[in-house]
C-alpha positions as CSV (number, residue, x, y, z in Angstrom):
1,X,-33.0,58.2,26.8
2,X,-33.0,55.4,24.2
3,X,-29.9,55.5,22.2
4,X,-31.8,54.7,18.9
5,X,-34.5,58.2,20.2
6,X,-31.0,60.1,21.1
7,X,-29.8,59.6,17.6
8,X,-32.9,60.3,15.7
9,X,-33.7,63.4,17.5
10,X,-29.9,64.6,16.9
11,X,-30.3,63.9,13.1
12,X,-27.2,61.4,13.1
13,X,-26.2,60.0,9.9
14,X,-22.5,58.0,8.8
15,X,-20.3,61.0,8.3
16,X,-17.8,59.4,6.3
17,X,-19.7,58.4,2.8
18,X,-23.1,58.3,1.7
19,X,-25.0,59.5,5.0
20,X,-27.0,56.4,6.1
21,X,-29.3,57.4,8.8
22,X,-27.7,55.8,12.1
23,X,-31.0,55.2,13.8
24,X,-31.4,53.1,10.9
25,X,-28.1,51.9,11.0
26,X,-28.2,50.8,14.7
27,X,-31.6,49.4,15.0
28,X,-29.9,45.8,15.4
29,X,-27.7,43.2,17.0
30,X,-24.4,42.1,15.7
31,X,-21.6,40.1,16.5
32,X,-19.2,42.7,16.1
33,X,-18.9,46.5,16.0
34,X,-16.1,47.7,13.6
35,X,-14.6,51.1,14.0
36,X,-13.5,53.0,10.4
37,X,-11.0,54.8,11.6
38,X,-8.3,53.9,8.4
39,X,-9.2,57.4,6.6
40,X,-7.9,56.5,3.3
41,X,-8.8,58.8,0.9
42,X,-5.0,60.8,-0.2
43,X,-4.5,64.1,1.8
44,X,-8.0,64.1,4.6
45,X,-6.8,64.4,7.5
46,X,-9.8,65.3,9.8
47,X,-10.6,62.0,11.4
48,X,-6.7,61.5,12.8
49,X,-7.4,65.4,14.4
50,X,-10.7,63.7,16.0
51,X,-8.6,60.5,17.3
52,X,-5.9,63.1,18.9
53,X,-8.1,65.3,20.3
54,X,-11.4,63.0,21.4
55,X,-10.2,59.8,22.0
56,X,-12.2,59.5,25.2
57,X,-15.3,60.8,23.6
58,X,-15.2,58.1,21.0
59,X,-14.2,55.4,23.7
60,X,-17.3,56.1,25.0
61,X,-19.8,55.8,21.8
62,X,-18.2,53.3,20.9
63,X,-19.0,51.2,24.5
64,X,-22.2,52.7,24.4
65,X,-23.2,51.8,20.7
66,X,-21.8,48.3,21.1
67,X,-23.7,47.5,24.6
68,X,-26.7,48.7,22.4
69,X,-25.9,46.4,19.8
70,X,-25.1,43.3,22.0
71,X,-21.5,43.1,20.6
72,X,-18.9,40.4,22.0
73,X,-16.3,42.0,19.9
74,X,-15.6,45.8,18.9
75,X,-12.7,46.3,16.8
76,X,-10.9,49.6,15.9
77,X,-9.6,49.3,12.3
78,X,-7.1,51.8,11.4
79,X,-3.7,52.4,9.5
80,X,-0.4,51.2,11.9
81,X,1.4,54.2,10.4
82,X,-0.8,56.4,12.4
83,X,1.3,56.0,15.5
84,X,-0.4,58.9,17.6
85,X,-3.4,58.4,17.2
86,X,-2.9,54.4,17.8
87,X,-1.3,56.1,21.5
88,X,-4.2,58.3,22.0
89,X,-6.7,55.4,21.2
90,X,-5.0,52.7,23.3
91,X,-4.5,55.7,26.2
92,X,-8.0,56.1,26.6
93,X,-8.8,52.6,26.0
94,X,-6.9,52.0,29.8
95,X,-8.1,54.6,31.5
96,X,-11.9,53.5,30.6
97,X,-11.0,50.0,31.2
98,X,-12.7,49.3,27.8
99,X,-12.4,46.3,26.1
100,X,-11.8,47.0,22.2
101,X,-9.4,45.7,20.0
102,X,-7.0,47.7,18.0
103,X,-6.4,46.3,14.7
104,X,-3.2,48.1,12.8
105,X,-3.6,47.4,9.2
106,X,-1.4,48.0,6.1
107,X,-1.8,51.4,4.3
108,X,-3.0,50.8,1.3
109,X,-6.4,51.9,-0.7
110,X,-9.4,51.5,-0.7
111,X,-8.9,50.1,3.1
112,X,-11.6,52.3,4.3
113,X,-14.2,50.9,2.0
114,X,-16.3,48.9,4.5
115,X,-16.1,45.8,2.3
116,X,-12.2,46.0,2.4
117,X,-12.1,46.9,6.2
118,X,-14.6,43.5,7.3
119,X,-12.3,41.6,4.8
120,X,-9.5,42.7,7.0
121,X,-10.4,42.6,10.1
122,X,-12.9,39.6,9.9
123,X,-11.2,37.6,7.0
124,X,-14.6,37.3,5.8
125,X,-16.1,38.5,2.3
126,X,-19.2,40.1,2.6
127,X,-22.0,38.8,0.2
128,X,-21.7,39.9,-3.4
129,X,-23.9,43.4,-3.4
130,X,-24.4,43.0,0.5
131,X,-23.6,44.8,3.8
132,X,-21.8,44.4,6.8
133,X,-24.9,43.1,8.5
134,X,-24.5,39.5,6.4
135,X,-21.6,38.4,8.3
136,X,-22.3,39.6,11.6
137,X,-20.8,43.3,11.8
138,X,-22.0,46.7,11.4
139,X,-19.4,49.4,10.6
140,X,-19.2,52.9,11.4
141,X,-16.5,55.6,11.1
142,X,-14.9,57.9,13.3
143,X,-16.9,61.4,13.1
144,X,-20.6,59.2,13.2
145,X,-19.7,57.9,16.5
146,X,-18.7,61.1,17.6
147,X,-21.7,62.6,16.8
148,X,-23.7,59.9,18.6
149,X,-21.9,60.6,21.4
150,X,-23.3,64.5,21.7
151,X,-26.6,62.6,20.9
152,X,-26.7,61.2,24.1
153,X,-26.1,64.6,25.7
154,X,-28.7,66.3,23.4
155,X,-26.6,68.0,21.1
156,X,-27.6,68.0,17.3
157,X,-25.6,67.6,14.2
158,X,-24.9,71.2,13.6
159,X,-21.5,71.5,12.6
160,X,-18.4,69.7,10.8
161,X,-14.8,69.5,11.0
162,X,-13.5,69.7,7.4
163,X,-9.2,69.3,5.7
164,X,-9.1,72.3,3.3
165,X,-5.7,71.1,1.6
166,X,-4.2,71.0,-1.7
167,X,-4.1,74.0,-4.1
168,X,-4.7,76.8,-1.2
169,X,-2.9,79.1,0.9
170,X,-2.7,77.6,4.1
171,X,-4.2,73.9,4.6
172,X,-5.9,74.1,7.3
173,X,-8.6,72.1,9.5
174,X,-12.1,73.9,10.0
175,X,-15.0,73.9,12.1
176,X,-18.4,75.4,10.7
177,X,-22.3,75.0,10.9
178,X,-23.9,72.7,8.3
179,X,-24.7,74.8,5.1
180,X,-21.2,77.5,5.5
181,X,-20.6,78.1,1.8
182,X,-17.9,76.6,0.2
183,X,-16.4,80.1,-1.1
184,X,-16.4,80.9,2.7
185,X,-14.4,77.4,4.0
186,X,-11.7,78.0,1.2
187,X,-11.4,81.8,2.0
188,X,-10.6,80.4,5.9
189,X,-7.6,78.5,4.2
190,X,-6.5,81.7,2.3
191,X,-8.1,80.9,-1.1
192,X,-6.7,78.3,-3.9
193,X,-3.3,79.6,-5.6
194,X,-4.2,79.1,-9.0
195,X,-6.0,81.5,-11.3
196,X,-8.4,78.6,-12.8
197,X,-8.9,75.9,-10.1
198,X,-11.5,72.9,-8.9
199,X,-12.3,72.2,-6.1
200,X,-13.3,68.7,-5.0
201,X,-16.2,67.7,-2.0
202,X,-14.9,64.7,-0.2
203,X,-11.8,63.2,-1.2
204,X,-9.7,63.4,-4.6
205,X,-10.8,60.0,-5.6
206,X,-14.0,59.9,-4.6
207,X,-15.3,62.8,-4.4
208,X,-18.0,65.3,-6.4
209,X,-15.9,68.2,-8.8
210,X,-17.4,71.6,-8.4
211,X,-16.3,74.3,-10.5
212,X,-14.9,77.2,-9.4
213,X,-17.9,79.7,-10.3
214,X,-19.7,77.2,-7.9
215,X,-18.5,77.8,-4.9
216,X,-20.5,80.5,-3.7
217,X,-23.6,78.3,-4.6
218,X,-22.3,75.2,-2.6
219,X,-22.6,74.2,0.8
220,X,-21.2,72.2,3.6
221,X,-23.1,69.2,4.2
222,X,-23.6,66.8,7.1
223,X,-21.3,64.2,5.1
224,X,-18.4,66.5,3.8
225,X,-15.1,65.9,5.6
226,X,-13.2,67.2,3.0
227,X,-11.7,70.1,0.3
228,X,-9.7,69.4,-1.8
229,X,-8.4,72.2,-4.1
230,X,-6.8,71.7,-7.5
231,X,-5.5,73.3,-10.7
232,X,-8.3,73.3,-13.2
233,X,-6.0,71.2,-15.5
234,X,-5.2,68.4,-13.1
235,X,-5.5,65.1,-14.2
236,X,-7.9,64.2,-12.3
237,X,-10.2,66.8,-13.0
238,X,-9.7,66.8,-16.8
239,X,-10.5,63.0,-15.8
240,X,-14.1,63.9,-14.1
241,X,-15.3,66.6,-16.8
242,X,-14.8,64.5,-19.4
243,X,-18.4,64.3,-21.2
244,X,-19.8,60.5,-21.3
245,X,-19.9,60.3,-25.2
246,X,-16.4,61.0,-25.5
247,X,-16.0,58.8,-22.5
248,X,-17.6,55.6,-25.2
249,X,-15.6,56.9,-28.0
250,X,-12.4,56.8,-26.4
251,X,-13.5,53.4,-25.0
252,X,-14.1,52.0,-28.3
253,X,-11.2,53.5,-29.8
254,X,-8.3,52.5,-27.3
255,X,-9.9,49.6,-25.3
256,X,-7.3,47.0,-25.3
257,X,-8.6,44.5,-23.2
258,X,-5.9,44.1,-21.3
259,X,-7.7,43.6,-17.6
260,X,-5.8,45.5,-15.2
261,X,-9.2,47.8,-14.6
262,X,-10.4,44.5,-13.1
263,X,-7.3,43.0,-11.8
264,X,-6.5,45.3,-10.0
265,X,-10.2,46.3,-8.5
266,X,-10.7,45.6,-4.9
267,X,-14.2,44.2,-5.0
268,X,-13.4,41.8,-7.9
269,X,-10.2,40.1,-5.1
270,X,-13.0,40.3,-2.7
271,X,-14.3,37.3,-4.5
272,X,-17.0,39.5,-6.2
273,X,-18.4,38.8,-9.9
274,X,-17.2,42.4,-10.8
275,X,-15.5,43.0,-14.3
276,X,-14.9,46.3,-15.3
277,X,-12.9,44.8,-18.9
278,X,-16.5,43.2,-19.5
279,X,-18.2,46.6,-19.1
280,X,-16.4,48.7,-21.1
281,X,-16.4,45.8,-23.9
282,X,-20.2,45.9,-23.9
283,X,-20.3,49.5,-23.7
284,X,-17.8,50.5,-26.3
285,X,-18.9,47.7,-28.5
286,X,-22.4,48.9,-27.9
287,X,-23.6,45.0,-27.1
288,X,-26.5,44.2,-24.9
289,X,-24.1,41.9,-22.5
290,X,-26.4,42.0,-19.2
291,X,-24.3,39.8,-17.3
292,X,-21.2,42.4,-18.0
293,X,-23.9,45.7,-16.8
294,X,-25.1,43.7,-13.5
295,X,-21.5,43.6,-12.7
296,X,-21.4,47.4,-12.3
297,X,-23.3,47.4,-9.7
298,X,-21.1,45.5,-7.3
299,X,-18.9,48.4,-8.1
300,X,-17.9,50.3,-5.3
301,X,-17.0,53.9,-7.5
302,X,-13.0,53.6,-5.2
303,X,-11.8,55.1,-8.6
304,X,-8.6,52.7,-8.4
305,X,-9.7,50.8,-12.4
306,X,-10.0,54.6,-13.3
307,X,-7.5,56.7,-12.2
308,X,-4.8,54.0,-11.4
309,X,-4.9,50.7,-13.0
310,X,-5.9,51.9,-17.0
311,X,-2.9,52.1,-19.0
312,X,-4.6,54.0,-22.0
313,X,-6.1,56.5,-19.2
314,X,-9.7,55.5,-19.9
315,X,-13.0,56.2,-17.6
316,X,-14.0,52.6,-16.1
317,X,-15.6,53.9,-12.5
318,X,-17.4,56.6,-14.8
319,X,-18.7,53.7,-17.2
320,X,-19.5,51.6,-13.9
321,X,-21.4,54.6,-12.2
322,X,-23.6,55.5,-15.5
323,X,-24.4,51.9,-16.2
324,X,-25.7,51.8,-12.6
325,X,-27.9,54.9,-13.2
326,X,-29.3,53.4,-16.5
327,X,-30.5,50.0,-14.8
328,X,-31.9,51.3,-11.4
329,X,-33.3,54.1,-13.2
330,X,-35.3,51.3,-15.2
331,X,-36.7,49.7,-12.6
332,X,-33.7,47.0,-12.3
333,X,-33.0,44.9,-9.4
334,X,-30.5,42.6,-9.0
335,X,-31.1,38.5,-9.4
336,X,-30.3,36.5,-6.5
337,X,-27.8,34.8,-9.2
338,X,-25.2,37.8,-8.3
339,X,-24.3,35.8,-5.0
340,X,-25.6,35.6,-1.8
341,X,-23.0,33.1,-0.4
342,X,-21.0,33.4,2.4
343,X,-18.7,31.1,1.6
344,X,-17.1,34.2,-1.1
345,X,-13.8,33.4,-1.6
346,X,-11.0,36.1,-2.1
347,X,-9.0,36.1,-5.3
348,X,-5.4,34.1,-4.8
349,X,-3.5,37.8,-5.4
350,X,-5.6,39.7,-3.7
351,X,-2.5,40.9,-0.8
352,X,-0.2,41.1,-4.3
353,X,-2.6,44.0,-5.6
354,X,-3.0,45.9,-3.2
355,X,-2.6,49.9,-3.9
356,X,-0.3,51.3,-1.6
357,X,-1.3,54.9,-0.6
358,X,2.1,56.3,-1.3
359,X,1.8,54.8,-4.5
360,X,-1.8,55.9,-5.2
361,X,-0.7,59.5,-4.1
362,X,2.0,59.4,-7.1
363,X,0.3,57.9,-9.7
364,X,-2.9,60.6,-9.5
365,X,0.0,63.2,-9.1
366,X,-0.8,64.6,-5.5
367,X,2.8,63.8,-4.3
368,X,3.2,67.7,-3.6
369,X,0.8,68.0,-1.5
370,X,1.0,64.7,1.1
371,X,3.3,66.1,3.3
372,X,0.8,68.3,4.4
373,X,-0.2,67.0,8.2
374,X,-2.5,69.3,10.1
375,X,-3.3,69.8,13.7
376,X,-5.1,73.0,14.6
377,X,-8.7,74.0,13.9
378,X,-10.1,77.2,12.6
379,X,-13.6,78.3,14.3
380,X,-16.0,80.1,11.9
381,X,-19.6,81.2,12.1
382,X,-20.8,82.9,8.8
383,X,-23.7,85.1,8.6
384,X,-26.0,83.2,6.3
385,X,-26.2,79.1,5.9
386,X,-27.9,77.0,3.5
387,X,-28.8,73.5,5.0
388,X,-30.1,71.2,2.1
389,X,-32.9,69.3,3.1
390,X,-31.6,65.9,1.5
391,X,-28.0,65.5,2.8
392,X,-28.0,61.9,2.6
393,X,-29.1,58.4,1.4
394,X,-33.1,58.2,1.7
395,X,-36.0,60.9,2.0
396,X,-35.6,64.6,1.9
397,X,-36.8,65.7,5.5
398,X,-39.8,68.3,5.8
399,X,-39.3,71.9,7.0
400,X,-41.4,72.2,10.5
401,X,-40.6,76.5,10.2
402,X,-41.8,78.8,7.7
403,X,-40.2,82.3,6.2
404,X,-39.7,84.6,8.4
405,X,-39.6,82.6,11.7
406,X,-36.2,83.1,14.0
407,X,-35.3,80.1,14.8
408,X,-32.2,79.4,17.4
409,X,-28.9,77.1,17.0
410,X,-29.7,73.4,17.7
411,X,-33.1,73.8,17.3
412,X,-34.9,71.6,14.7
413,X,-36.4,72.9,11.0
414,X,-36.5,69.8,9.4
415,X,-38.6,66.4,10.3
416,X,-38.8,62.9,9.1
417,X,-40.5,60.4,10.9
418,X,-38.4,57.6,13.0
419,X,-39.0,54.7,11.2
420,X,-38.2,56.4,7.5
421,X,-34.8,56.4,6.2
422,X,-34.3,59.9,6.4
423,X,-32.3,62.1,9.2
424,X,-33.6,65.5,10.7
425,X,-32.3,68.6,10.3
426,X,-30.9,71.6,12.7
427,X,-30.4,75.1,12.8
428,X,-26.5,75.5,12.4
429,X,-26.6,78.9,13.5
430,X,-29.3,81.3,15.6
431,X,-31.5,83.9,12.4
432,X,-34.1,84.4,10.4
433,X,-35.4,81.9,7.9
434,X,-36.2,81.5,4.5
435,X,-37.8,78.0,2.9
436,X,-37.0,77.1,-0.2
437,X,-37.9,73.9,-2.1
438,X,-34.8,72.2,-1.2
439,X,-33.1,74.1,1.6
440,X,-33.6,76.0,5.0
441,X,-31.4,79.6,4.6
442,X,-31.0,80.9,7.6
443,X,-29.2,84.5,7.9
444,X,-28.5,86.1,11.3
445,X,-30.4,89.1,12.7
446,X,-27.8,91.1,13.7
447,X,-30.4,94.0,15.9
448,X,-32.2,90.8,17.6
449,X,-28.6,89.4,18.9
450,X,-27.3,92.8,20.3
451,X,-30.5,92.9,22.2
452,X,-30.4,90.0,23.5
453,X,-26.5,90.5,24.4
């Protein structure tokens, strides 16, 4: 079957950020594939358990995907500190007689961000507000590949392997159907220590806070790779729940202009016209600078302006991701003016600013919890799953069951059509099924499965 039908029909989308539809994704020739497999978010640890464990398997996409592509060069990016995995990689590598490039790079953050990785790798810039596609590459992580190699057997995306670390119990690695409620995934980790905790979806720095009372009402999506539990009065979630007004006020009362939110942001030593001191200037000034707001959004929400580089502890990423909502809200689009060069040239100090991850880790106080390295997995099938029907960047798909059908694992609920950015959706687990407006519950029939048995 055609690799773009295979990954459509399985519902593939990038696992490790925003959810791009892959047969959207792949529906092109490159130069050069580039493998994400630098995981650089503090504490994750769910894509080194897939390089350990299905290395061959992701040899495999990756020779597949790039044959597809019409590749000359596919190139593994990924941290030289992660010595095992680095064996595992170059191990199957041999025995497939494959010929892809390992690329060991520092450890530092954001070097996952695709824009940091082709700047690695390539020693390219990418295009102010572009993608990988305008100098030749497309990018795709670890657990996307993976999935599009069960595509190619005909196996859906049903299920993810999630690090539930920090504030629990026991950290552990899980595996569970797509819509498992969060409540459930932390309860397979033992439960969070503290009395009043948070819980982040994805990683600490960039990922979406849900409060505790939430947890029950939140699900496991096709893009979540991580849990993260904190104390309710962490930094960094104190940091996320602070309300935008006093977010202005504090930025118009201890603003000191002193740049480092900008000096120190990855994009801006890309070579990009980002300038996070502009933005909160104009915004706590409350001046109609449009050249400072079109800056925002060139920004990449890493969190390091934010929750590393501001020495009065003020909100730049949160000031960056509201400016962006205001302008594309409104109908905004960016002038060519922003750049479309390829001849983007990266800031003289750009290897001097790096963040080093162990310094990251100690500066958003998460030190007590990085020697936490796991290596086993914890199977789990709940009872009842909510799958949300828009689990990624694009269209919401459309429910092809109704209440009250059974429907069986793998099989699919959801449609979009091929050519939409959008992804399909699957049963996670064999029940009956309720439609809602935005999900697909499904909840086992216990009497129908002992029959059957």
């Amino acid at each position: 079957m055609e690799l773009i039908q295979s990954i459509w029909e399985a519902g593939v989308v990038g696992a490790g950020g925003a959810g791009f539809p892959s047969h959207i994704k792949l529906n092109t020739t490159v130069d050069t594939l580039i493998i994400n497999a630098v995981e650089c978010e503090p504490l994750l640890e769910t894509d080194k358990y897939y390089m350990r464990y299905f290395a061959e398997e992701l040899i495999k996409s990756i020779e597949i995907v790039g044959a597809h592509l019409k590749v000359s060069r596919k190139i593994i990016g990924i941290k030289a500190k992660y010595k095992k995995e680095i064996e595992c990689l170059t191990h199957a590598i041999k025995q497939q007689n494959a010929p892809i490039e390992i690329k060991a790079l520092e450890s530092f953050y954001p070097a996952g961000d695709e824009q940091m990785l082709v700047r690695e790798i390539l020693e390219v810039s990418i295009p102010p507000g572009g993608i990988p596609l305008a100098v030749g590459a497309v990018v795709s992580n670890v657990a996307t590949l993976l999935d599009i190699e069960k595509s190619i057997r005909n196996i859906p995306v049903t299920s993810r392997v999630i690090t539930v670390t920090g504030a629990v119990k026991t950290p552990t690695l899980i595996s569970v159907p797509i819509g498992t409620s969060i409540k459930e995934c932390l309860e397979l980790a033992g439960d969070a220590l503290p009395a009043r905790y948070a819980v982040i979806l994805g990683g600490p720095m960039m990922g979406a806070d849900c409060h505790m009372e939430d947890v029950k009402n939140t699900f496991v999506t096709k893009t979540l790779g991580g849990i993260v539990v904190l104390p309710e009065d962490h930094p960094i979630i104190t940091r996320k729940r602070l309300s935008f007004q006093h977010i202005i006020n504090r930025t118009a009362s201890s603003c000191i202009q002193c740049r480092m939110c900008t000096d120190l942001c990855p994009r801006f030593l890309n070579g990009h016209p980002l300038w996070p001191h502009k933005v909160m200037r104009a915004i706590g000034n409350g001046e109609k600078a449009l050249e400072a707001y079109e800056s925002a959004l060139l920004c990449c929400e890493c969190g390091i302006c934010e929750l590393y580089a501001c020495p009065m502890g003020l909100s730049p990423k949160t000031v960056n991701q509201k400016v962006k909502q205001m302008l594309l809200s409104g109908g905004y689009k960016r002038k060519p003016s922003l750049g479309v060069s390829l001849t983007t040239e990266v800031h003289e100090m750009r290897n001097y600013r790096k963040v080093h991850s162990n310094r990251l880790t100690a500066r958003v106080a998460l030190s007590e919890y990085e020697h936490i390295h796991l290596d086993q997995v914890i199977l789990f099938t709940p009872k009842c799953v909510t799958i949300g029907l828009k689990q990624h960047i694009g269209k919401p798909a459309i429910p092809c069951i109704k209440t009250g059908d059974y429907v069986t694992k793998g099989e699919c609920i959801a449609e979009v059509e091929k050519d939409q950015m959008g992804a399909r959706i699957h049963a996670s687990i064999s029940g009956i099924v309720t439609v809602t407006e935005s999900a697909v519950i499904i909840r086992k029939d216990e009497q129908k499965e002992a029959r059957h048995d």
